[in-house]
C-alpha positions in Angstrom: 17.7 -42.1 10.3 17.5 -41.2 6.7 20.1 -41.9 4.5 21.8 -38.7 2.3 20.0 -40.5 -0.9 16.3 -40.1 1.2 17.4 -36.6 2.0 18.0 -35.3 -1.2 15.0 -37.3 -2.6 12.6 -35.5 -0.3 14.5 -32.3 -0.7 13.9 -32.6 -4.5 9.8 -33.2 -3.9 9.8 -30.5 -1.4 11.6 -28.1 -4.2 9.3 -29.6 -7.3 6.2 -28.8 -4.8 7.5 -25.1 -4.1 8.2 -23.9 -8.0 4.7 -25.9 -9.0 2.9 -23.4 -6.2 5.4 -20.4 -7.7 4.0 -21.2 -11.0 0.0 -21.7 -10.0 0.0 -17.9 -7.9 2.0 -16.7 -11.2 -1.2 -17.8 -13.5 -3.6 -16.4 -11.0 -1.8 -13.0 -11.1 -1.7 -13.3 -14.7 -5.8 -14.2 -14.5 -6.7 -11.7 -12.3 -5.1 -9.0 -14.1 -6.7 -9.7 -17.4 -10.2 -9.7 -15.3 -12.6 -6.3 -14.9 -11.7 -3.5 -12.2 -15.3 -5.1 -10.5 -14.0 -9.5 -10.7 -10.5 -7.9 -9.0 -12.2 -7.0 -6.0 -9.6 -8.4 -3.1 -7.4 -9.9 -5.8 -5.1 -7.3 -6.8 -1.4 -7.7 -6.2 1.0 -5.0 -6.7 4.0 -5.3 -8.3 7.3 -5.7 -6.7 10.7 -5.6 -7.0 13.5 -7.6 -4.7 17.2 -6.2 -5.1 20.3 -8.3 -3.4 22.3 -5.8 -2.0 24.8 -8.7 -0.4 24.2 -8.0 3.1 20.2 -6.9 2.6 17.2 -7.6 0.2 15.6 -4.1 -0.3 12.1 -4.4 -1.8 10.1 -2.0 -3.8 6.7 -2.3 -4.1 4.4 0.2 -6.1 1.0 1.1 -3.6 -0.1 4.7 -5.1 -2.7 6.3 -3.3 -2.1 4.3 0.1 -1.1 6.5 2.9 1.7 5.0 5.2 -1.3 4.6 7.8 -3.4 2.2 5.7 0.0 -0.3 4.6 0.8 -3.3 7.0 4.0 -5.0 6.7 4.7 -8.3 8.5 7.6 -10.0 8.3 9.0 -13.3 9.3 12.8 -15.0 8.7 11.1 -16.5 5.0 8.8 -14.2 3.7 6.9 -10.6 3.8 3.1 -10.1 3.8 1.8 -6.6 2.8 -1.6 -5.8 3.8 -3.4 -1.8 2.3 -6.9 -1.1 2.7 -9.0 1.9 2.5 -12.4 2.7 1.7 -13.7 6.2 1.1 -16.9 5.5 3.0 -14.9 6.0 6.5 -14.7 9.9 5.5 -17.6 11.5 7.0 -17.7 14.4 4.8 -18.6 11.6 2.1 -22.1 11.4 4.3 -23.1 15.0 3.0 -23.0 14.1 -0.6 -25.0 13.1 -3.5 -23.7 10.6 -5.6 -25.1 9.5 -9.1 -22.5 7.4 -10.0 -19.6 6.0 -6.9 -17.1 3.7 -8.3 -14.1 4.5 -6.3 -15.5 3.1 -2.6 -12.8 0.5 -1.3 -9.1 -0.4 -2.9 -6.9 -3.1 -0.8 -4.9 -6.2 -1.8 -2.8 -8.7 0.5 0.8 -9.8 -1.6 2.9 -12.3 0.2 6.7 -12.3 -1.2 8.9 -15.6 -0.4 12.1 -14.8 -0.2 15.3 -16.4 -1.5 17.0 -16.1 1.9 16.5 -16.4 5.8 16.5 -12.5 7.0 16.3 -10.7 10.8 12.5 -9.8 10.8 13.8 -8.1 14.1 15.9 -5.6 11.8 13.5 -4.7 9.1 12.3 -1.4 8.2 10.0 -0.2 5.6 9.3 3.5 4.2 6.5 5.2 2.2 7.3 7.8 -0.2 5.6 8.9 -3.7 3.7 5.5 -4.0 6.3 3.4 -3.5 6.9 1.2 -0.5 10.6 0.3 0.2 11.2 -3.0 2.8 14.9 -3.1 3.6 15.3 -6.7 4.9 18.8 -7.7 6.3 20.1 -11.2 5.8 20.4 -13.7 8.7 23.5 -14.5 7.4 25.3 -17.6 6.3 23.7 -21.0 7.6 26.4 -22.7 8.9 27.1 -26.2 9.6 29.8 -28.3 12.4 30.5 -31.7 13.4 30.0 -32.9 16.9 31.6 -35.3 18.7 30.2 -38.4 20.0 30.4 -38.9 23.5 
């Protein structure tokens, strides 16, 4: 058994580790932006915004020109992963016409969110409207903590 020293010592790596990774996806963001529309292929990453509303985290996420069909949302207790994808080539009237120049064939990104409390993946719900995204995401609640007897 470890001893309450050990278990804040290892708490304290485990934390150090998480904020270094926070801080290494943070420069990549910042890299990828700064790169050409062409580089950015599969490495965009919408911006977001996560509001505590005490009993929910709602979450707003800017994905203009995705239709509700094309935008995935999983969800577990720790974080969300949003998944949009489409590509003009599945329209068949595309087929009939012809191009000189075709720059806008596929947009998609993947953005995973950690967030800074358990919630109840069971209970979420997400909306589409005007490009933005909206993930309302109720909170698990209080972790709680008892002593047991010995027996």
């Amino acid at each position: 058994m470890m001893s309450i020293e050990g278990e804040i010592y290892v708490k304290k790596i485990f934390d150090s580790l998480t904020e270094m990774q926070r801080q290494i996806e943070r420069m990549f963001r910042e890299f990828w932006k700064s790169a050409p529309r062409e580089l950015r292929f599969g490495f965009y990453e919408p911006l977001a915004d996560i509001e505590d509303r005490g009993d929910e985290y709602v979450i707003y996420v800017n994905v203009p020109g995705f239709s509700k069909d094309e935008v995935k949302v999983r969800v577990t207790e720790d974080f969300v992963e949003i998944y949009a994808e489409h590509s003009e080539e599945k329209k068949k009237e595309m087929a009939s016409r012809n191009y000189v120049l075709r720059e806008r064939v596929y947009e998609g990104f993947r953005r995973r969110i950690e967030l800074p409390a358990k919630v109840r993946p069971e209970s979420a719900s997400a909306s589409l409207k005007d490009g933005v995204l909206e993930i309302r995401l109720p909170k698990s609640g209080a972790a709680r903590e008892i002593e047991i007897a010995i027996s």
